[in-house]
C-alpha positions in Angstrom: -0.3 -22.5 5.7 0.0 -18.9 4.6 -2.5 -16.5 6.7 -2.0 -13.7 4.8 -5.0 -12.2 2.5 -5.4 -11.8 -0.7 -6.8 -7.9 -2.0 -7.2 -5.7 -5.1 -7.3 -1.9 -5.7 -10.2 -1.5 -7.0 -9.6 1.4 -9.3 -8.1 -1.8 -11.7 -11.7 -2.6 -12.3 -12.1 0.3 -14.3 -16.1 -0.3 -12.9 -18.1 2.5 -10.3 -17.7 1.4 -6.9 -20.8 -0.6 -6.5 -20.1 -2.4 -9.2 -16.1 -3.0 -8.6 -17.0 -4.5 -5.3 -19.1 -7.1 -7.1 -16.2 -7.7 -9.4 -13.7 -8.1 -6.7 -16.2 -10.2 -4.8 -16.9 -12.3 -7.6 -12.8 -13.0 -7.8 -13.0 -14.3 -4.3 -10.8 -12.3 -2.6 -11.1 -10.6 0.9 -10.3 -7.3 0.4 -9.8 -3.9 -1.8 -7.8 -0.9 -1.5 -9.5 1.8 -2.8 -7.9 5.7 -3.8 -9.4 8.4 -1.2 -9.8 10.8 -4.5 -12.8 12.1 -6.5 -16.2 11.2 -4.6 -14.5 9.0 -2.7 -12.4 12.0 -1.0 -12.6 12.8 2.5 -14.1 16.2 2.1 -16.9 15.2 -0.8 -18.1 11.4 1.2 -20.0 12.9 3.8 -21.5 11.1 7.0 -24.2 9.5 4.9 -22.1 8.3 2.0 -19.3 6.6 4.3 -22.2 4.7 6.3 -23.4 3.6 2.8 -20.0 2.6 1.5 -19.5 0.6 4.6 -23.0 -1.0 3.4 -21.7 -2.1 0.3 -18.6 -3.3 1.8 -20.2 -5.7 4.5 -23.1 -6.8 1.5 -20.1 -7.8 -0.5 -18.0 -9.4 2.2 -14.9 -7.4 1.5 -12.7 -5.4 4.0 -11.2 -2.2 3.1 -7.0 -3.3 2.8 -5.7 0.6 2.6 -7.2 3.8 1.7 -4.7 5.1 -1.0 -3.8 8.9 -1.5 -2.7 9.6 -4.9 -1.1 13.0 -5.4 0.9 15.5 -7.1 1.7 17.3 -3.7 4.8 15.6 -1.6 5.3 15.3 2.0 8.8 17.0 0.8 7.7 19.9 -0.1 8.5 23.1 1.9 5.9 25.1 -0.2 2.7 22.8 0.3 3.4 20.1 2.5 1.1 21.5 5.2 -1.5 21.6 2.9 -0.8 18.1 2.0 -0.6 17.2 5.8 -4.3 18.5 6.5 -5.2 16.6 3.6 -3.5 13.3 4.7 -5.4 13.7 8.0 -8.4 13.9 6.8 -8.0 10.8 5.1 -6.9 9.4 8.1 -9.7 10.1 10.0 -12.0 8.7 7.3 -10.3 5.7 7.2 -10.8 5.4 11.1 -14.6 6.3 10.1 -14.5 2.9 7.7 -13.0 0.6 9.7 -10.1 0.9 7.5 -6.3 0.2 9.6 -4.1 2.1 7.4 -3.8 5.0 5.0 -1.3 4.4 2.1 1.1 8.1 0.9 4.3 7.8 -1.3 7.7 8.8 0.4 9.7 11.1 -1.8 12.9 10.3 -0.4 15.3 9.2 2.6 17.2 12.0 3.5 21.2 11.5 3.7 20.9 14.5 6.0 18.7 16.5 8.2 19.4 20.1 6.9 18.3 20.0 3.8 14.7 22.1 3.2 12.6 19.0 1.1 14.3 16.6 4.1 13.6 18.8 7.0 9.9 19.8 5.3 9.3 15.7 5.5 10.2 15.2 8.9 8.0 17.8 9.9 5.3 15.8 8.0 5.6 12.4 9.6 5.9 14.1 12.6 2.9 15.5 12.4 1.1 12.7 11.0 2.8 9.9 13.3 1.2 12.7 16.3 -2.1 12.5 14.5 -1.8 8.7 13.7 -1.0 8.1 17.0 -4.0 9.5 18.7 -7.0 8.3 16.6 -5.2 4.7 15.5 -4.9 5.5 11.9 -2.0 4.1 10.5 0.4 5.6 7.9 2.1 2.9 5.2 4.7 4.7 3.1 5.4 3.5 -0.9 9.5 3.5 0.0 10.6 3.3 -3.7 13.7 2.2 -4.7 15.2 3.2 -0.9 17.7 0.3 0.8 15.4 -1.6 3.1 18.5 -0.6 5.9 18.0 3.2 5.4 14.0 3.1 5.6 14.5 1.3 8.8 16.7 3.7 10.5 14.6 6.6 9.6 11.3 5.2 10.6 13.1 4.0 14.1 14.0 7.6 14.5 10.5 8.5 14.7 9.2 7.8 18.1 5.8 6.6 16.8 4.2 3.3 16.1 1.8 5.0 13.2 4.8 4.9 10.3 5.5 1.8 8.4 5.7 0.6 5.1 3.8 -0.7 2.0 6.3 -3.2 1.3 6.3 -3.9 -3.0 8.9 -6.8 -3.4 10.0 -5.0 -7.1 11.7 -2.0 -5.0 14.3 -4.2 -3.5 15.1 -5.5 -6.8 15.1 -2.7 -8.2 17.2 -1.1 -5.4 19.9 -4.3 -6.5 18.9 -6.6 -3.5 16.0 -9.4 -2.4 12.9 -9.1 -1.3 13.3 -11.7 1.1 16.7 -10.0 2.4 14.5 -6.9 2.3 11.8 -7.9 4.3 13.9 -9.4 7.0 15.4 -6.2 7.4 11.9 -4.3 7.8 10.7 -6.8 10.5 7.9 -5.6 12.2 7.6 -2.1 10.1 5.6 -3.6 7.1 2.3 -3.6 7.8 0.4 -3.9 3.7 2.2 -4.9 0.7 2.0 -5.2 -2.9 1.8 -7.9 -5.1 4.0 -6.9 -8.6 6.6 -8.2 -10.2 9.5 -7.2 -12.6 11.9 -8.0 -15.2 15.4 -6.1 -16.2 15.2 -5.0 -19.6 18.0 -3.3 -21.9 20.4 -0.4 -20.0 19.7 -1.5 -16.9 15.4 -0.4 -17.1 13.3 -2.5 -15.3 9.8 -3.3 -16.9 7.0 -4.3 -14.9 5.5 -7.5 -16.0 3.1 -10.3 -15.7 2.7 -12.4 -11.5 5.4 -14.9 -11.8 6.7 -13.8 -15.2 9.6 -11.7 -13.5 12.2 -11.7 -11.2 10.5 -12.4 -8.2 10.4 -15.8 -6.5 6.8 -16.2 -5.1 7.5 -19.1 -3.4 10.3 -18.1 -1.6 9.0 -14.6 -0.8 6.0 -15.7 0.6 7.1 -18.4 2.6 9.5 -15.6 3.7 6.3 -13.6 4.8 4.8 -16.4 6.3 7.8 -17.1 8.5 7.7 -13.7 9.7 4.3 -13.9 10.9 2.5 -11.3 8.4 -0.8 -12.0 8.4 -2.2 -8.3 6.6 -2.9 -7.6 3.1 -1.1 -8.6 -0.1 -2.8 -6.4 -2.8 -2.5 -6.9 -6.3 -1.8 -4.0 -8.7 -1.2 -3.6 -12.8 0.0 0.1 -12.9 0.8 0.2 -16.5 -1.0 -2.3 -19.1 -4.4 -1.3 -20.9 -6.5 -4.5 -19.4 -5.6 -3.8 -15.6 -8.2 -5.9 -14.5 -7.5 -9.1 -16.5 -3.9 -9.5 -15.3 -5.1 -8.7 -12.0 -7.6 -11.8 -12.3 -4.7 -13.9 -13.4 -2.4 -12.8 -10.8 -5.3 -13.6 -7.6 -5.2 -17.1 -9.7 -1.5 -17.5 -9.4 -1.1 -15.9 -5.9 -4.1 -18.9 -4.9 -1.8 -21.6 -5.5 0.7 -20.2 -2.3 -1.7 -18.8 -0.5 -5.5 -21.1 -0.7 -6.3 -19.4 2.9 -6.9 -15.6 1.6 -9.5 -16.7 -0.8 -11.2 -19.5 1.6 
């Protein structure tokens, strides 16, 4: 049977914190990734409010999936990547303050080559992050986009770190013109939190996000695919881009529980 667990970002609520953890406990699921932004950002949750949001965590019997860090600055970018470095470990270390084994950050791009400034600005990033990751246990899972599963692999293996992996979303290696199962074979051992979303082509070759197991990928197959690579983490479901987040999140946990009856047991 399927070990992996089921978790929801909690920002789909739409509800304050206390209240989204009741929501998401109430939907039976184990965990919630939650955005590090706002109140919620390491430099306005002081000592006090972490040990409280822990509180509400273990009262609701949910685990913290990913700590998620929306925002408009890049690890690409020569001008305020630094910034955005001290930023990211500052999350870090807040989500090694919660318990929490992984910090989720978008990667812009992977380079073709290493002279470019954005691509020599990002290595300099993961560097220092993968540095930072390594010594306080804080992992970093990267939102690959529409990258080939093969180049993500090669440039995280030329990293000689154990902090970068990847947020794997099944709809980037459709949209990249391949399979998620194809796709997660070839990140073996690198994805460490993934997404539950799902997508359908529309007209001139756009892509549309859509409804759990109203698109293009096969749950059944992709998750037997995960199983039989041993993943055990977080799938987390998302809506990005429908008014009612939360209700098509509710319906995807109920179409996720027929695969996968252990993450809501």
């Amino acid at each position: 049977m399927n070990q992996l667990k089921l978790g929801i970002v909690l920002e789909t609520t739409g509800l304050p914190v206390r209240q989204g953890l009741a929501a998401a406990t109430a939907l039976g699921v184990r965990g919630v990734q939650i955005d590090a932004t706002g109140p919620l950002a390491p430099e306005h949750l002081t000592e006090t409010g972490r040990r409280e949001l822990q509180t509400l965590l273990r009262g609701a019997g949910l685990e913290l999936s990913a700590l998620n860090c929306p925002s408009r600055r890049a690890l690409d970018d020569p001008a305020g990547g630094s910034r955005f470095v001290d930023h990211l470990r500052g999350v870090m270390l807040l989500a090694s303050d919660l318990g929490c084994p992984c910090v989720l950050v978008a990667l812009p791009s992977v380079p073709g080559g290493a002279d470019e400034p954005r691509a020599s600005a990002q290595r300099e990033a993961l560097a220092a992050l993968a540095a930072f990751g390594d010594r306080i246990g804080t992992r970093v899972a990267l939102d690959t986009g529409a990258a080939t599963p093969e180049s993500v692999r090669t440039y995280l293996d030329s990293f000689d770190s154990d902090t970068l992996n990847v947020n794997f979303d099944p709809t980037n290696a459709i949209r990249a013109g391949g399979d998620p199962v194809s796709a997660l074979e070839a990140l073996f051992g690198r994805v460490i939190h993934t997404r539950a979303r799902d997508v359908r082509a529309g007209a001139a070759g756009a892509w549309h996000e859509v409804a759990l197991g109203t698109g293009e990928v096969d749950w059944a197959e992709y998750l037997s695919a995960l199983e039989a690579v041993g993943y055990g983490g977080y799938m987390v479901v998302d809506r990005a881009s429908v008014p009612d987040r939360f209700e098509d999140v509710v319906a995807a946990v109920r179409y996720l529980e027929r695969f996968v009856p252990a993450a809501v047991s």
